[in-house]
N, C-alpha and C positions, 0 to 999 in steps of 0.2 A: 568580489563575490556578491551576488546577488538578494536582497532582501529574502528572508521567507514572506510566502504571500497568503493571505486570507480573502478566501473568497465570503463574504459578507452574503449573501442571497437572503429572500423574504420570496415567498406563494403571494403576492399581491393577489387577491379573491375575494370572490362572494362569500360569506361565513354562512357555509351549508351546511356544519355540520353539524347542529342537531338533528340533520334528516337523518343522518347515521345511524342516531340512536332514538327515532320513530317519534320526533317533535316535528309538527308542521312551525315552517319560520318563514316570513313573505320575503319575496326575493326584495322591495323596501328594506324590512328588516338585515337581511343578508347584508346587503351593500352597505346603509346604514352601521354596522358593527363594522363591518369590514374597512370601512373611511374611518370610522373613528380608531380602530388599528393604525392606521397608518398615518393619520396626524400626530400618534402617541406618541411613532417612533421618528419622525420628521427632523426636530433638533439634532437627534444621531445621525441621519442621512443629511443633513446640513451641516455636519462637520467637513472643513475643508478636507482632511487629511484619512479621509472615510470613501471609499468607493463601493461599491455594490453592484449585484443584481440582481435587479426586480423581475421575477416570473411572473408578467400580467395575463388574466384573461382577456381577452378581448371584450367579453359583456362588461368587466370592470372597468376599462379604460373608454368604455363607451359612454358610461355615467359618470365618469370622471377626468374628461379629456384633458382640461387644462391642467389638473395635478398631476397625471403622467408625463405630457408635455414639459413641463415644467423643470419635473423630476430625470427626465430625460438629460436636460443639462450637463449633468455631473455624475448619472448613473446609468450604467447599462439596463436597456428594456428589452427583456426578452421573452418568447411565449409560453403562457402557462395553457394553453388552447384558448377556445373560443368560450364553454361553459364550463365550471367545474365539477357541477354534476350529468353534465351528460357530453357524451362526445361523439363525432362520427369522422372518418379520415380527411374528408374534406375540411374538416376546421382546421388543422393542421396549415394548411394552405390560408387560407381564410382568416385567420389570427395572425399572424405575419403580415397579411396585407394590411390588417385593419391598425397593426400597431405600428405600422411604417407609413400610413395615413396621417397618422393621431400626432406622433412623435417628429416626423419628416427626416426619420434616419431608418439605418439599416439594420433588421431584428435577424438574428445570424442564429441567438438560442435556442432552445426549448426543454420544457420540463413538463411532463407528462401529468396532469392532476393522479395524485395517492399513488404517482410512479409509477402509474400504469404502462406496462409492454408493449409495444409499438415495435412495426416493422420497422427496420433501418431503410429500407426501400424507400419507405412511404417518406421517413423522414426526411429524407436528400431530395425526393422531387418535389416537396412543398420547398424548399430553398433553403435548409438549415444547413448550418456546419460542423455544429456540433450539439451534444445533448448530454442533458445532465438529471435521467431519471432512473439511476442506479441507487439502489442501497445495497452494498455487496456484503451484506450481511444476509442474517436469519430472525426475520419478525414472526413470530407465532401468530398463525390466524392470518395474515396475507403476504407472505413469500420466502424465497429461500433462494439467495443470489450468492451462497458461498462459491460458489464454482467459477466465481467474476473476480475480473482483477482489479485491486485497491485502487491501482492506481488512474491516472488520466493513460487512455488506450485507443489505436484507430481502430473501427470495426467496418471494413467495407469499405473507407474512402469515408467513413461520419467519425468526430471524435467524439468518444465518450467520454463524460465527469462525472465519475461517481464521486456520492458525498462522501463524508472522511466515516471511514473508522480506523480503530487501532493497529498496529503495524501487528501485533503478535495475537489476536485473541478476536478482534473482525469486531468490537464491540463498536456501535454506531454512537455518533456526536450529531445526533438531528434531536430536533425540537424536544421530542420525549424525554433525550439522557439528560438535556439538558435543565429541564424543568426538574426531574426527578432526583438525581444525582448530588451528591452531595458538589457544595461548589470546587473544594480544593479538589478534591478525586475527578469533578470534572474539565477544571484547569491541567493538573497532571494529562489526561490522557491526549488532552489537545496540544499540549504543549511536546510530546513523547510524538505524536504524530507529526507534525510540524517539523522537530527536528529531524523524523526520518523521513520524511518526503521533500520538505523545502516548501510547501503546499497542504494548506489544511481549508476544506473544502464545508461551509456551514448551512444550514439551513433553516429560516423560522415562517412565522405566518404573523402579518401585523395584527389579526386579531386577537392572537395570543396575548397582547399587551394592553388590553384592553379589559373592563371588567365583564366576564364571561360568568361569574358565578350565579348568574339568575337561572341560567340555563340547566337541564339535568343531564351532565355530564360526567362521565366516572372520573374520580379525582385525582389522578393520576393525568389525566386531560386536562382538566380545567384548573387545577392549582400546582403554581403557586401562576397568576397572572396580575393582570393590570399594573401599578406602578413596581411592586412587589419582585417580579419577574424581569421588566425594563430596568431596574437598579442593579439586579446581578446581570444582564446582559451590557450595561455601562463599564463592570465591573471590567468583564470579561472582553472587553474592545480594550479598555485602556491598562489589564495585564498584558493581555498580547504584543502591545503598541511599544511595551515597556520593553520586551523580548527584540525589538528592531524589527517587526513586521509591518508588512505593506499591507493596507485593504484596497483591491485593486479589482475590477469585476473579472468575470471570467474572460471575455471579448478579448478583452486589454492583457492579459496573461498570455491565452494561446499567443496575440500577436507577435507579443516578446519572445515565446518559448517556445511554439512548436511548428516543424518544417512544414505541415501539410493542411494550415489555417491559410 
């Protein structure tokens, strides 16, 4: 029988979002937090027995080619578009090219910035194979994807990966519950997901791991972060690890497991 697998993912990105909430922050600054994100969480993605994938922008890996490269090694790159705050269909195309420049391998994902809707169309003729910008859940104030299934699904000849939520109740395990949630109740429901899928599908953003509290961010957003935050996601790589799961990227999953990758 087959390890259960955890897909480990990170939004590698410019840290835009205080624009969200009507802070001017220079794209300097952006990237800046945004690097120090991902140096924070670097010893975890340097763990041998640790696989991932990185949904990069293209603008980030543009300012940071050697550590995507680099990063590329031992982890899936896959596209987060080209901007994170702004997009237009051709990036779609255009980010793939520029992370298959950067990296010298082949970008097969993609993830939509704030999981934005995109045509399946458009998806498959920029070259992707599959996409992972589902929440099949219900977030108040931007969307309502109950009517989508849990699970990984072909739509068109694209496969789909939505992130995990829970088999009975569609409660979501992205960044938010995670941050917010008490730890054990959030271990429970990852672990209940897990067992019933064989597959539990994660999501963070490196600047989350970083300290954000300068910013005015509702706290709900900005805490619990920086080391704070990275000690219960330690936490929560090495309960998982303990249960005999795999962190293995997505790429490297379908290839094992689905007939139409």
């Amino acid at each position: 029988m087959a390890a259960p697998a955890v897909f480990l993912t990170f939004d590698v990105e410019e840290f835009d979002l205080p624009v969200e909430y009507h802070q001017a922050i220079s794209m300097h600054e952006q990237m800046e937090v945004g690097m120090n994100g991902l140096t924070a969480i670097t010893p975890l993605l340097n763990q041998s027995n640790v696989e991932c994938t990185l949904f990069t922008t293209a603008n980030f890996a543009e300012h940071f080619p050697s550590t995507i490269k680099e990063l590329s090694n031992q982890h899936e790159i896959a596209s987060h578009t080209f901007y994170h705050s702004s997009f237009c269909n051709d990036d779609l195309l255009l980010s793939r090219q520029k992370l298959e420049e950067i990296t010298g391998k082949k970008v097969v994902g993609l993830r939509m910035p704030r999981l934005k809707e995109v045509a399946v169309d458009d998806v498959k003729k920029a070259g992707y194979l599959y996409d992972s910008s589902i929440n099949p859940t219900y977030i108040p104030g931007r969307y309502n994807k109950l009517n989508l299934p849990k699970i990984i699904y072909d739509e068109d000849g694209l496969i789909r990966v939505p992130t995990a939520v829970t088999p009975n109740f569609r409660i979501p395990l992205f960044w938010l519950m995670f941050k917010n949630a008490p730890y054990s109740l959030y271990k429970y429901w990852a672990l209940q997901t897990l067992k019933r899928y064989g597959y539990l599908s994660l999501y963070f953003h490196p600047w989350e791991f970083t300290d954000i509290s300068e910013y005015k961010l509702p706290s709900y957003v900005a805490k619990p972060c920086d080391k704070a935050l990275l000690d219960k996601l330690y936490r929560l790589v090495e309960d998982l690890q303990k249960e005999g799961s795999e962190f293995i990227s997505i790429e490297n999953y379908l290839k094992n497991n689905s007939p139409h990758f």
